[in-house]
Structure formats: C-alpha cells, structure tokens
C-alpha positions as CSV (number, residue, x, y, z in Angstrom):
1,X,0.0,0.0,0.0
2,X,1.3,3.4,-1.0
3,X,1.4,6.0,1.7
4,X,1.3,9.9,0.9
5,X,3.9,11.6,3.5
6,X,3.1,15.0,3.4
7,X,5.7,17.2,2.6
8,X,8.0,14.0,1.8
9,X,6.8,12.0,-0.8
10,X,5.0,8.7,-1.6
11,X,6.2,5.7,0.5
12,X,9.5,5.1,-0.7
13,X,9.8,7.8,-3.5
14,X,10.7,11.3,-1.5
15,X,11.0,14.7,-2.4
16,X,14.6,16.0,-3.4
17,X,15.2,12.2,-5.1
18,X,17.1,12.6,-8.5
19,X,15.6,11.0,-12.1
20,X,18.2,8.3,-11.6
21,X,17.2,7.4,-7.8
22,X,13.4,7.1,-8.2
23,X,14.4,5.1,-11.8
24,X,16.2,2.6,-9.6
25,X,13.4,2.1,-7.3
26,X,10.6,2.2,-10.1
27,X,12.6,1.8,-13.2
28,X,11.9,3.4,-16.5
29,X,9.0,5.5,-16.5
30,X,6.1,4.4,-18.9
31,X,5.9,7.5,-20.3
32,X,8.4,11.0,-19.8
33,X,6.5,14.5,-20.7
34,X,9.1,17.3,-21.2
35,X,7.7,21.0,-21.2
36,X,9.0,24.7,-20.1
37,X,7.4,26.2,-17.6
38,X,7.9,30.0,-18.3
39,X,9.7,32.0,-20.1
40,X,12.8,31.8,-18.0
41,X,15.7,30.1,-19.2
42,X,16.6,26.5,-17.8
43,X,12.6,26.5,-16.1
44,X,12.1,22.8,-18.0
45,X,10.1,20.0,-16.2
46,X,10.2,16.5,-16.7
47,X,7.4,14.2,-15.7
48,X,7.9,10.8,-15.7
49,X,4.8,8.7,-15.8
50,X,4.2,5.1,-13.8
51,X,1.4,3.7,-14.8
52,X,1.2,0.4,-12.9
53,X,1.8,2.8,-9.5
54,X,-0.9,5.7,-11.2
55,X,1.4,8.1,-10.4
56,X,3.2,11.2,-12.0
57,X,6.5,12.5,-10.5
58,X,8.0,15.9,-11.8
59,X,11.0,17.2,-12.0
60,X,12.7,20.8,-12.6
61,X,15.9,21.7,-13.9
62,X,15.5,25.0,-11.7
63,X,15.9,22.2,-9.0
64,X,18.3,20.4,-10.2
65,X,16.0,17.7,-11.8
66,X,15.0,17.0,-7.9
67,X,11.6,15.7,-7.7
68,X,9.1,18.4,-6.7
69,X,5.8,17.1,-7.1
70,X,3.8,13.5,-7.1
71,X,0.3,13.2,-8.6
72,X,-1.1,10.0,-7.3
73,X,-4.5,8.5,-8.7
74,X,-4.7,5.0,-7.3
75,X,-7.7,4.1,-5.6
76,X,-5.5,2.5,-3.1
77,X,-3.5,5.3,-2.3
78,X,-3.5,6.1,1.6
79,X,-3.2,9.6,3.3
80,X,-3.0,9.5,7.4
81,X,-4.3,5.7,6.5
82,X,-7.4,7.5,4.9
83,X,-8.3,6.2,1.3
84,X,-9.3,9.4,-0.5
85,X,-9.6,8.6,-4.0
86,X,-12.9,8.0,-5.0
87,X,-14.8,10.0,-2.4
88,X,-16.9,12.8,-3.2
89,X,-16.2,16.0,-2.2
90,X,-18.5,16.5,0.9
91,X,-16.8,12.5,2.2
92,X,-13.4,13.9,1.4
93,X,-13.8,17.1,3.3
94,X,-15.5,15.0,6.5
95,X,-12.3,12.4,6.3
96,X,-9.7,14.9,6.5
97,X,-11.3,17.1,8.5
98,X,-9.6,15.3,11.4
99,X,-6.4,15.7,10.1
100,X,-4.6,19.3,11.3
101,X,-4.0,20.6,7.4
102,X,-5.1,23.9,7.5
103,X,-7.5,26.0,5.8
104,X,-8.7,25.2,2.1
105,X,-9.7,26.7,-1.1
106,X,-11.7,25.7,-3.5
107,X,-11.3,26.9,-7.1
108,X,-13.7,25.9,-10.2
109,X,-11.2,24.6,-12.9
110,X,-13.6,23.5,-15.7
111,X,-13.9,23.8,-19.1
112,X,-14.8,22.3,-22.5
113,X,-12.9,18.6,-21.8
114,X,-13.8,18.6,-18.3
115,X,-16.8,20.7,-17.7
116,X,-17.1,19.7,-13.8
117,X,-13.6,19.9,-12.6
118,X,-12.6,21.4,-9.2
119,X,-9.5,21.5,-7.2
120,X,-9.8,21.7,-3.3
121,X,-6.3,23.4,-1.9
122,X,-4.4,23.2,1.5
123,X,-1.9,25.5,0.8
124,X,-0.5,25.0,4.1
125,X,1.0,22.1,3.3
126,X,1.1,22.2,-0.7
127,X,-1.9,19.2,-0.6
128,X,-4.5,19.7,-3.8
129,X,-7.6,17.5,-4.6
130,X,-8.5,16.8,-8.2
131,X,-12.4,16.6,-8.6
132,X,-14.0,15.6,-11.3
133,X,-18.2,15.3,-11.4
134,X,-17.7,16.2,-7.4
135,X,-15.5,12.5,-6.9
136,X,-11.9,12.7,-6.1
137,X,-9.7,11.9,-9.5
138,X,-5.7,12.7,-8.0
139,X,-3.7,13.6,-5.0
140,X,-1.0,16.6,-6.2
141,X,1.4,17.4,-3.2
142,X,4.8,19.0,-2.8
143,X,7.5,19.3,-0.7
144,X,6.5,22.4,2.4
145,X,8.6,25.4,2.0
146,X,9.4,27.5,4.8
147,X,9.1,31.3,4.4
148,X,12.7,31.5,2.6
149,X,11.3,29.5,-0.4
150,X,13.6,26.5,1.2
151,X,12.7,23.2,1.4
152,X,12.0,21.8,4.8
C-alpha cells in the first residue's frame, strides 16, 4: 500500500530524489513528458509517468532535476491511513477534517474537456484534490517550504 507523507513524498519515493534514484526504485517510467514552464531560461520540467503505480512525478531543472511534485491517482493510495480517491467531495472534506491541514480553497477549474472539474487546496502544506463530477480523481502534493522558499 502506497502511503502519501506529506511534505516528503509517496512511501518510498521522496522529495529531493534525483531521475536516476526514483528510476532505480521504479525503473523506466512508462511514459516521460518534457515542457518549459515559463519564459525563464533552464525553467524545463520532466514528468515521468508510472502507470502500474498511477502516479506522476515531476522534476525541474530549476531544481536540479529534484523531484518536486507526485500526482497519485490510485484508488488505493492512503493519506494518514485515509483512502481518499474516489470519495466525493463532501466525504473527502469529512475524512480529512480530522487531520490538522489547514484551511482550504476551493477553485472551479472546468472547461470544454472537463466541464465539472474542481481543485480543493491546502496550501499549508502544498496538498491539492482533483475533482472531477464532485468524486476525487488525484492527490497533487509537494514538498512544504518554509518562508525563505527553502525546502524543509
């Protein structure tokens, strides 16, 4: 069972890992996206797609090609041993209101692909929750900065 470690990573696959460490845990990547950001020069992301793990880990050569964020979407997936994907929004909001998060934000997202598409944000500790039709689709999270931009 994969475990979501706020702030850390996804069981054994952390934050700050390098292409070549998560590839010797996972091995190659089913499918690698590569894309620029912004306008800035060396802002390029890698994502490296599992599918047998439904997950998406990305990396950004402003980071040194350090992992920065996991998008999980396996059903199985657990967060504080809470199985989130799946649930609809009002069950996702009861389950993890438990858990000391923060406050959230919810922000309508949709459009002509996805016309009901949300994302419910904790951005005290960098958690999102894709929703799609008002069900839980993916679990985004990144590492928590502190106020300096630095990784804690």
């Amino acid at each position: 069972m994969k475990n979501i470690l706020i702030g850390e990573g996804l069981g054994k696959i952390l934050f700050g890992m390098t292409r070549d460490e998560v590839k010797k845990i996972w091995g190659q990547p089913d499918e690698i996206d590569s894309y620029t950001s912004s306008e800035l020069e060396n802002d390029n992301t890698e994502a490296y797609h599992y599918d047998e793990h439904e997950v998406s880990l990305s990396f950004d050569e402003l980071d040194d090609w350090r992992l920065n964020t996991i998008a999980v979407s396996d059903p199985e997936v657990v967060l504080e041993g809470l199985k989130l994907i799946g649930s609809s929004d009002d069950e996702l909001l009861a389950k993890i209101s438990v858990l000391d998060i923060g406050e959230y934000e919810r922000e309508d997202i949709s459009s002509p692909e996805i016309p009901d598409h949300e994302v419910i944000s904790f951005y005290d500790v960098n958690l999102n929750f894709w929703l799609e039709n008002g069900v839980v689709t993916e679990i985004q999270f990144d590492p928590i900065w502190d106020d300096e931009e630095e990784e804690n």
